[in-house]
C-alpha positions in Angstrom: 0.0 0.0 0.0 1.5 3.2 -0.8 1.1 6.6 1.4 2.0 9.8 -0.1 2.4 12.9 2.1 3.4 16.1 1.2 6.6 17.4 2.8 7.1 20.9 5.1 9.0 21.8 1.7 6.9 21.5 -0.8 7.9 17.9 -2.1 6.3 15.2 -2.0 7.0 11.9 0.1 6.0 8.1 -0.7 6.4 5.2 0.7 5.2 1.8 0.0 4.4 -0.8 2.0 3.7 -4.3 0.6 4.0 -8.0 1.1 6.7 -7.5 3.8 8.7 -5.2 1.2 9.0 -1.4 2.0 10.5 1.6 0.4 10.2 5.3 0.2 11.1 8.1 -2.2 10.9 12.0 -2.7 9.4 13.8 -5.4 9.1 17.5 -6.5 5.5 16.4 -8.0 2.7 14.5 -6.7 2.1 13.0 -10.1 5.7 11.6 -10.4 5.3 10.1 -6.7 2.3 8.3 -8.1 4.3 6.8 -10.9 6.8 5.6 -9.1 4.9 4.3 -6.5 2.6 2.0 -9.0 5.9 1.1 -11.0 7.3 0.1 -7.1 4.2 -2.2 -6.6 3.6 -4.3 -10.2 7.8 -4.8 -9.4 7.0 -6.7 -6.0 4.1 -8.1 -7.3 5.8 -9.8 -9.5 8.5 -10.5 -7.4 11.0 -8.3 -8.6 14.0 -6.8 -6.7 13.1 -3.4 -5.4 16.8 -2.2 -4.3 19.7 -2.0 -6.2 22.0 -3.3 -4.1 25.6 -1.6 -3.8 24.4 1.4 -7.0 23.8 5.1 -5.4 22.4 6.2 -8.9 19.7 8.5 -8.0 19.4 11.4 -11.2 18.9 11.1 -14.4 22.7 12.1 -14.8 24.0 9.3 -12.3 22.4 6.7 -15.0 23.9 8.1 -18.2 27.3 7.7 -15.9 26.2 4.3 -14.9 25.8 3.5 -18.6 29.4 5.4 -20.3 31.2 2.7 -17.3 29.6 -0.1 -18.2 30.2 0.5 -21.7 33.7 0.9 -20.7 34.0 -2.0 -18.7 33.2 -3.8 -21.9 36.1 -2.0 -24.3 32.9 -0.5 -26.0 33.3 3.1 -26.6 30.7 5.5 -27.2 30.5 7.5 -31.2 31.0 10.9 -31.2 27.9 11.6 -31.8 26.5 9.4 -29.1 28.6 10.7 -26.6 27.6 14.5 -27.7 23.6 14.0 -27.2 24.2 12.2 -23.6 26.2 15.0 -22.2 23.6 17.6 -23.6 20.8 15.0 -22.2 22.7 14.9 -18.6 22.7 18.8 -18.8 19.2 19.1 -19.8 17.7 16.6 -17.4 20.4 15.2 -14.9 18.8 16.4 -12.0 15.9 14.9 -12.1 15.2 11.5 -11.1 14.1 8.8 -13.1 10.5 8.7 -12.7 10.3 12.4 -12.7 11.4 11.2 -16.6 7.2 11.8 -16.8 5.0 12.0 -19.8 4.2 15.6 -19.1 7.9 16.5 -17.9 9.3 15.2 -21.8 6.4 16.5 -23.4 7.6 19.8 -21.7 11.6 19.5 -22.5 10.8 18.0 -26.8 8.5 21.5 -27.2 10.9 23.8 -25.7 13.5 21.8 -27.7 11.7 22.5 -30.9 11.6 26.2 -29.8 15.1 26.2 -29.6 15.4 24.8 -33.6 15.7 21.3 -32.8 13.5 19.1 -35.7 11.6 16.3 -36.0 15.3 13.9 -36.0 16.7 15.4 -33.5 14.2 14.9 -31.1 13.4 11.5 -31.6 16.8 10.3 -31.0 16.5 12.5 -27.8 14.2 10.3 -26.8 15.4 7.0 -28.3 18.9 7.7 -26.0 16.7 8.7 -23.1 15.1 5.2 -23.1 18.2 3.6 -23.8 19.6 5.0 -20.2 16.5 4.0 -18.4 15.8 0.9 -20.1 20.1 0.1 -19.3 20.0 1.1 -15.3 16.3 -1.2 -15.2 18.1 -4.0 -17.5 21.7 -4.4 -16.1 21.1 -3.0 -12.6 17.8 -3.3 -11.6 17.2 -0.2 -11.2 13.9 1.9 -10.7 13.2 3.4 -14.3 10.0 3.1 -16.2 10.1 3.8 -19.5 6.6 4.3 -20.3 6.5 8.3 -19.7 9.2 8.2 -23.2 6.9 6.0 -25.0 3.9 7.9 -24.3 5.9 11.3 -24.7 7.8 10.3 -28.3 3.1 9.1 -29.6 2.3 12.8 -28.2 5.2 14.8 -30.1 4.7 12.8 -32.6 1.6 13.7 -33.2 2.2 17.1 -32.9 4.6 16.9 -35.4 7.7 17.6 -33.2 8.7 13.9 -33.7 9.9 12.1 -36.7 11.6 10.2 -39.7 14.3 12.3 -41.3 12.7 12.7 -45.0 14.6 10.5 -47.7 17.3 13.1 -49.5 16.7 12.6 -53.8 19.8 15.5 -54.5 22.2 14.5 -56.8 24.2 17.3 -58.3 23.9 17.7 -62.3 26.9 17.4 -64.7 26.6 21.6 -64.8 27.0 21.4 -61.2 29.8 18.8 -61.1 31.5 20.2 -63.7 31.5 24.3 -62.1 32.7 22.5 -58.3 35.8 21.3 -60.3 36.5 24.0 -62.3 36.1 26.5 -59.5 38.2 23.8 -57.0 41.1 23.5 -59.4 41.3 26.8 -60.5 41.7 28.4 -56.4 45.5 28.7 -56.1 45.0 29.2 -51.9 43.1 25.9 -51.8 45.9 23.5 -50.1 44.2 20.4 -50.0 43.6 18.9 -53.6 39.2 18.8 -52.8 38.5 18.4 -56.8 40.7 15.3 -56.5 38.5 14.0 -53.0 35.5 14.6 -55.2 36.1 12.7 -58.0 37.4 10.5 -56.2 34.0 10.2 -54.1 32.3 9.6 -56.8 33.8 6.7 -58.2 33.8 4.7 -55.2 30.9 5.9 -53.3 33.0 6.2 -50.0 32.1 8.9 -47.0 34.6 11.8 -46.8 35.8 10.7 -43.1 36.8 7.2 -44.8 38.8 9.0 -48.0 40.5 10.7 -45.7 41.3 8.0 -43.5 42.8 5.1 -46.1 46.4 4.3 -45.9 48.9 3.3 -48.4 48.6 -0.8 -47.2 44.9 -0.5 -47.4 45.7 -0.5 -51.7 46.4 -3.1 -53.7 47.2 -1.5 -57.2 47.9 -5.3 -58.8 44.3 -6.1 -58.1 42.8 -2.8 -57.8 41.2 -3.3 -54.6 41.0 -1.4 -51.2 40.7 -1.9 -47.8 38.2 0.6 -45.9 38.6 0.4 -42.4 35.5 0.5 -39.8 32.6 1.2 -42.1 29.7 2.9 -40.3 27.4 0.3 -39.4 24.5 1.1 -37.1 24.4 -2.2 -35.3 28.7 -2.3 -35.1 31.1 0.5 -34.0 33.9 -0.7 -34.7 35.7 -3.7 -36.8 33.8 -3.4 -40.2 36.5 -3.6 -42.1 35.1 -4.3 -46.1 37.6 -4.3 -49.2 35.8 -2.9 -52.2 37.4 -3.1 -55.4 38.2 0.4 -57.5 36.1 0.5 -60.5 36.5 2.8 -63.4 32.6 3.3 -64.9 31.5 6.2 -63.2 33.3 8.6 -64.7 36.8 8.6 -62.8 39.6 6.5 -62.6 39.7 5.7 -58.4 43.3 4.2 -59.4 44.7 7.0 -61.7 43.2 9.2 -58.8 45.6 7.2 -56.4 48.6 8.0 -58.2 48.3 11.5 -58.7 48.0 11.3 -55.1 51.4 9.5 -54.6 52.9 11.8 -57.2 52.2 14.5 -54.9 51.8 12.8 -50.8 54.5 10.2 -51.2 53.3 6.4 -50.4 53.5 6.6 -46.6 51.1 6.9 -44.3 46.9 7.8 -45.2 46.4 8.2 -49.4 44.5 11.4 -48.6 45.9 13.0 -45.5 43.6 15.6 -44.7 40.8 16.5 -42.1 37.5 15.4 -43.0 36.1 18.1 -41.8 38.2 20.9 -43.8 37.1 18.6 -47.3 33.6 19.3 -46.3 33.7 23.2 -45.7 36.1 23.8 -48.6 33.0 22.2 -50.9 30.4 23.6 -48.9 32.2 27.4 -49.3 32.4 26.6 -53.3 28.9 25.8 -53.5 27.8 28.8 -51.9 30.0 30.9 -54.1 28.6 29.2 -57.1 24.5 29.4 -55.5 24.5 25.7 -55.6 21.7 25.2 -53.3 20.8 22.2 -50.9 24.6 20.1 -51.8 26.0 18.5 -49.4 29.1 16.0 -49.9 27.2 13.1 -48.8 25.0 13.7 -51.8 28.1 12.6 -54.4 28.0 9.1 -52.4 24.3 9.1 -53.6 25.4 10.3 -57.1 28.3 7.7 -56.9 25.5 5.1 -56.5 23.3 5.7 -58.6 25.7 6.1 -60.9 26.6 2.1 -60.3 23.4 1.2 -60.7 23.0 3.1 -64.1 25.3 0.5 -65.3 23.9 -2.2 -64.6 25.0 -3.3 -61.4 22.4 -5.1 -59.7 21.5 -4.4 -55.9 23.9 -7.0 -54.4 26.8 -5.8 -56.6 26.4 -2.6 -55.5 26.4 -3.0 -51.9 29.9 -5.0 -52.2 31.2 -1.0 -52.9 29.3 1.1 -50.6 29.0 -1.7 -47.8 25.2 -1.5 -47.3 24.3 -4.7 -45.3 20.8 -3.6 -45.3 19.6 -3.5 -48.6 16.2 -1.2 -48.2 18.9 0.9 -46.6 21.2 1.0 -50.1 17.4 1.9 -51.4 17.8 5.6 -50.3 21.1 6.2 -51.5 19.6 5.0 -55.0 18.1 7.5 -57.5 18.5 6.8 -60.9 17.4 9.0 -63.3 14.8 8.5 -66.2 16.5 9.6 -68.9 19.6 7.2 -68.0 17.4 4.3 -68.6 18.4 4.9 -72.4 22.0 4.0 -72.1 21.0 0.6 -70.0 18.6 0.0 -72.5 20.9 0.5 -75.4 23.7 -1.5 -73.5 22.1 -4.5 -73.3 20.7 -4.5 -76.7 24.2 -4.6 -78.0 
């Protein structure tokens, strides 16, 4: 049976009293109290532990710790990315305690997030992490930390249009558009790092800038025109998805002649391409702007590169042997062939 009494403070106090099991917790709001008192009682009636014993994880920021250390404990190390949305989470709502994690409370912080400029993307994997450190301290620990205040929060925002799917990108540049980018590249004598080359390059092997720029001179085999990319992104794996994909010359570009201009000019030590990823992107973001190329971004020329492979002829399983696509509805998004090129496949195979 649980009591709830409001404190001298303002807060509110419940304890709960059942089947020879008792335990007692604090809340700013009576409606949190509630929750936590019902989720208390279905976890001794089913005979659930109640107490975590030997974890003082009490906020919302003690759990997201609780989960970095056991991910470290395990050699797993968090992405970037990952690690960049819990820390803004822990900032946002570390203080509170897990069931003040309410329906109302997230409702509350995804609005005010999509105030701030925060979309529909954003916010559901704001949500998505949030039940992944509740659902981890619950799992692993044992833990008090419903989960049903996220799920009912992510069908409200959802609803309201604050939560959802990022929209499938169709941009591919044309050959106007791919032709100026060069041009304008090549022809910039303060532009250090050779980003026409990168491009092309892109393009013919349908490869993310982070992974042109991190290839080495033993990831190439020149004899058999092959090349080793190291840790692929790969939603369900971190780390260890090494693929070799071999260098094919039909898009366009030579991926091999591209090589060797590179070791005409870098030497054959160390990475192929050794830039930052980061400075390859702005360079071609700054060109487009100067050219009004609207809505480009250099993840689209991994979509042009294949489509491009599929305009060929490659079929679907082909395809993904290049850009490492284990999902094949996946590879579906990156594919947008145009009508017109169905004139050339035609015309090949009729030959």
């Amino acid at each position: 049976m649980a009591t709830i009494s409001k404190l001298p403070s303002g807060s509110w106090r419940v304890q709960v009293r059942r089947k020879g099991n008792y335990a007692s917790e604090s809340f700013l709001r009576r409606g949190d109290a509630e929750i936590w008192a019902r989720t208390i009682e279905s976890r001794i009636d089913r005979g659930e532990p109640i107490h975590a014993d030997g974890i003082t994880a009490k906020t919302f920021k003690d759990l997201v710790d609780l989960h970095k250390q056991d991910l470290a404990d395990v050699g797993k190390s968090l992405g970037r990315s990952k690690a960049a949305s819990l820390d803004f989470l822990s900032s946002r709502l570390g203080t509170l305690k897990p069931a003040e994690l309410s329906r109302e409370r997230l409702i509350e912080f995804g609005r005010a997030r999509a105030r701030e400029g925060a979309g529909p993307v954003t916010l559901s994997i704001d949500l998505g992490y949030i039940k992944t450190i509740l659902s981890h301290a619950a799992a692993v620990h044992g833990l008090i930390a419903p989960t049903e205040g996220v799920d009912l929060a992510r069908i409200a925002l959802s609803r309201l249009g604050l939560v959802g799917k990022s929209s499938e990108r169709d941009r591919r540049p044309s050959e106007d558009e791919i032709s100026a980018i060069l041009t304008a590249l090549e022809s910039n004598a303060r532009q250090f790092i050779p980003v026409a080359r990168v491009v092309r390059f892109a393009i013919a092997t349908a490869m993310r800038q982070d992974e042109i720029c991190r290839v080495r001179w033993e990831d190439y085999d020149p004899r058999s025109k092959m090349l080793l990319v190291r840790d692929r992104k790969d939603p369900r794996r971190k780390s260890g998805n090494d693929q070799r994909i071999p260098l094919l010359s039909v898009s366009g570009y030579d991926p091999c002649a591209l090589i060797e201009e590179q070791r005409a000019l870098v030497g054959d030590r160390g990475r192929i391409f050794p830039y930052n990823g980061r400075s390859v992107g702005t360079a071609f973001r700054r060109v487009c702007r100067r050219l009004s190329i609207d809505d480009l971004h250099f993840h689209d020329l991994r979509h042009e590169a294949t489509s491009r492979l599929f305009e060929v002829g490659f079929s679907i399983e082909q395809v993904s042997l290049l850009t490492g696509h284990k999902d094949w509805k996946m590879l579906r998004r990156y594919t947008h062939i145009r009508p017109e090129g169905l004139h050339a496949l035609a015309a090949s195979r009729v030959a």
